[in-house]
N, C-alpha and C positions, 0 to 999 in steps of 0.2 A: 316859106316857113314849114309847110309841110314836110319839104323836101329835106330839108335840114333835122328835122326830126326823124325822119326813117333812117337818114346816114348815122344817126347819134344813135338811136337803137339798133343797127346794123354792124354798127363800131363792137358796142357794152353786147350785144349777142356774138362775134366772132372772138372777143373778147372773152368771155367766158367759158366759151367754149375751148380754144387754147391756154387759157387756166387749166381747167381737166384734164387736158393732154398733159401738162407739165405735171400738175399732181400727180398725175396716172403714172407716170415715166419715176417721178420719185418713188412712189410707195411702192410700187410696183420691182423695180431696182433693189429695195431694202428688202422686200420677201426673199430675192434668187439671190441678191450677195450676202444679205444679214442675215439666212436662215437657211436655204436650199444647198447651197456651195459648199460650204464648211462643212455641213453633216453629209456630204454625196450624194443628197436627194435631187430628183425629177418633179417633172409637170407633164401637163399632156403635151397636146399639137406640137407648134414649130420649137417654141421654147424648149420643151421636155427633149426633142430632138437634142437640141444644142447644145441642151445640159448632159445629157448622153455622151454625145461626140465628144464634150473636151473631157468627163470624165477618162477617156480613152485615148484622148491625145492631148499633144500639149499647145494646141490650136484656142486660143482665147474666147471664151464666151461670148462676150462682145461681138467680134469678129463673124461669130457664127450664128449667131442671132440675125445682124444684118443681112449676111451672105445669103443666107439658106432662105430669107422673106423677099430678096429681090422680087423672083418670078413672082410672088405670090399678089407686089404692090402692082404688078404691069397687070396682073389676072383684074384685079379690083378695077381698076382702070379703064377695063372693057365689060365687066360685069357688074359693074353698078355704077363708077360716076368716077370721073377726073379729081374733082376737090377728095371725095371720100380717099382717093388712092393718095392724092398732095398729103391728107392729112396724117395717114397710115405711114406713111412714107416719112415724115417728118417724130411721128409718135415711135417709132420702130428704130430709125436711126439716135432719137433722143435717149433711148431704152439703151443702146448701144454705148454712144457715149458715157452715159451716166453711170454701168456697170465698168465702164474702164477708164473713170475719173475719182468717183465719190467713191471714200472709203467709208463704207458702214460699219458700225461695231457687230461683234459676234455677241447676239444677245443668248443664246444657251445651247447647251448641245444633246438636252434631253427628246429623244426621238420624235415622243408626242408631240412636245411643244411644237417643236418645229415643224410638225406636220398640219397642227391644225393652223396657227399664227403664222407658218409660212403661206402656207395655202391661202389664208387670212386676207395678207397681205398682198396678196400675188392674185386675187380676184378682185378685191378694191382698185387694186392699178389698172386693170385691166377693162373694170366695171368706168373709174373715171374718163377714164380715156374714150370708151365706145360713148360716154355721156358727151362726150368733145366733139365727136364725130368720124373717130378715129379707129383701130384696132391695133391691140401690140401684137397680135398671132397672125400670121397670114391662113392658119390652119381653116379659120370660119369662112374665108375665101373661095378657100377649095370647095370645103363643103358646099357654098351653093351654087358653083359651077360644075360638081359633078350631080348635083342633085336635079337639075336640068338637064342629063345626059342619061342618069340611070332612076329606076323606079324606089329610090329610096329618098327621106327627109334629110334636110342638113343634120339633125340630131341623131340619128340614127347612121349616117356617115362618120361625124364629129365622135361617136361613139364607137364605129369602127377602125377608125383609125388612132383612135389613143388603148382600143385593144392590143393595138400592133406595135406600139411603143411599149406600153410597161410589159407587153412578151416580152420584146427584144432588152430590156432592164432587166427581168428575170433571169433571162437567158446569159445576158453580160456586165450583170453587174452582181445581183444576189436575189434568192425569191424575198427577204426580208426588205432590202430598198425599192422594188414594185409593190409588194403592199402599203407602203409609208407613204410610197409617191402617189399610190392610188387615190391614199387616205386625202393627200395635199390637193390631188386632182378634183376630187367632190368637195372640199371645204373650198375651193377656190371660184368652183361652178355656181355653186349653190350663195357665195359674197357677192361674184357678179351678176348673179339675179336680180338681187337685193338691191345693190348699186343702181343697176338699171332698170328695174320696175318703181325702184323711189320707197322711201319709208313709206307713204301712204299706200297703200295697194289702193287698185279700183273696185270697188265690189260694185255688180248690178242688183238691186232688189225691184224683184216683182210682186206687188200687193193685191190680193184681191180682199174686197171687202164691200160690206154693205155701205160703208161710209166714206165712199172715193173720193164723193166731191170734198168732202170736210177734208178728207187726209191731204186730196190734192192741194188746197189752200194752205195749208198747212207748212206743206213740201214749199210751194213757192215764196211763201210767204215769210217765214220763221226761219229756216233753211235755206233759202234763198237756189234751190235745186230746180233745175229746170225736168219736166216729168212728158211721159208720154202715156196717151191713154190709148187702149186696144178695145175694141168692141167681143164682148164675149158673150155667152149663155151659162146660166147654173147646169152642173152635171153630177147634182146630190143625186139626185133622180133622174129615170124618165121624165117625169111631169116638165121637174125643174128646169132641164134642158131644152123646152118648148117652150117654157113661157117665164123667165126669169132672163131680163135684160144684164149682163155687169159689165163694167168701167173697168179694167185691168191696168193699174198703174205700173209703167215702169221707168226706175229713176237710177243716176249712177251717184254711188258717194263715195268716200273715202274710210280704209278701215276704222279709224278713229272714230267716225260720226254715226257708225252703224248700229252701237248699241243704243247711244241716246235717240237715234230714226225709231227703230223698233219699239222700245220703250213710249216712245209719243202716241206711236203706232197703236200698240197695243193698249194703253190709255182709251183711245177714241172708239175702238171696239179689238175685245179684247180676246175674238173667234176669227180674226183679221187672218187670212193664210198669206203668210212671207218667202217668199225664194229669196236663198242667197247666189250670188255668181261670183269668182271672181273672176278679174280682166286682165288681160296680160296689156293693154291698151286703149287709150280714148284719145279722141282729137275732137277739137272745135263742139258746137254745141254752148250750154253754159254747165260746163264744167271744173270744179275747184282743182287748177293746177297743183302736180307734184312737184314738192323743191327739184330745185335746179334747171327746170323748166322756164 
């Protein structure tokens, strides 16, 4: 019986996650044909490449999409995991097909629009798809296989080399479609965040206060938030710092529930000092999952 229940949770989680792939592949599809194509805009990495080259030849997008992420699905493959590379691999050629199947409407050809609603669009696909388990870019690949090789971050490569794209756009296409494309390039970075860090963000808040134990019950009790206590000393003063015991609360919640914590918070003593963090990530623990999770 057990066993039966982890394959049916195993099914509804690989399940879900090839949902995302597919979404990812549609919406994603509709940014570069509904919106990037028709006005002669770019994106960064492998894409932006592709979109580049057929702008300049009559070599099909589709086609170069695929072609150009080959090496990039065998790179994944040895640099992080077989399934990860299967499912790139599968995300990347669906991305292919779908640009040279599905006919999307030309929703406008106002530069803006298209630049941010492309962009829009073209980070939510992108954003679903890593939510799959997938990537439609081989470009974040490279990134962290050269970032193993040389003294720089994936972001800071990821950055370098979509420098060297919208150059070369500048250079062969117009300074006016590299600034558009740039524009496309941040609205599209900044969707896939969002995608993949979840509407809720994580915030860590650290509380110190005279009234730990109450806050603690509090926390667990009402909030149902799992807390950790840190053994600390007052540092108002000298004195304080020798002979002032404190309970250092720290707990992780979700943006939404931050104001009404605080507010409870501050209720029970209202000289309470709060740190806020945010997280780019939590696992395990008792922590309130983000959709899609």
């Amino acid at each position: 019986m057990v066993g039966k229940k982890r394959d049916i949770k195993t099914i509804l989680r690989e399940f879900k996650e090839y949902f995302f792939i597919l979404l990812g592949i549609v919406v994603a599809g509709f940014g570069i044909k509904g919106f990037l194509i028709p006005n002669g805009f770019i994106d960064g990495g492998i894409t932006g490449v592709s979109l580049l080259v057929h702008f300049l030849t009559p070599i099909s997008v589709s086609i170069l999409i695929f072609a150009i992420n080959i090496p990039f699905i065998f790179l994944a493959a040895k640099q992080v995991s077989k399934v990860f590379a299967i499912k790139t691999f599968i995300a990347i050629m669906g991305l292919s097909i779908c640009l040279l199947i599905v006919e999307y409407p030309v929703i406008t050809s106002d530069k803006l629009l298209v630049s941010v609603f492309g962009g829009f669009l073209l980070g939510s696909g992108i954003g679903l798809s890593m939510r799959g388990g997938g990537v439609l870019d081989g470009t974040e690949v490279l990134s962290i296989y050269l970032s193993k090789k040389v003294s720089m971050s994936v972001g800071e490569i990821l950055f370098a080399i979509n420098v060297v794209i919208f150059s070369f756009a500048a250079f062969l296409l117009s300074v006016e479609v590299a600034l558009y494309s740039i524009l496309i390039y941040l609205t599209a970075s900044k969707t896939m965040d969002f995608i993949i860090t979840g509407v809720e963000e994580y915030i860590g808040l650290t509380i110190i206060s005279k009234n730990s134990d109450r806050i603690r019950k509090r926390l667990i009790g009402d909030f149902k938030k799992g807390v950790t206590i840190y053994k600390g000393k007052g540092g108002y003063s000298e004195e304080d710092s020798r002979n002032i015991d404190i309970d250092i609360i720290y707990t992780i919640v979700t943006r939404f529930e931050v104001s009404r914590i605080k507010s409870e918070i501050k209720s029970m003593d209202p000289s309470a000092f709060i740190i806020e963090q945010s997280l780019n990530e939590v696992s395990g623990g008792v922590v309130k999952k983000r959709p899609f999770q």
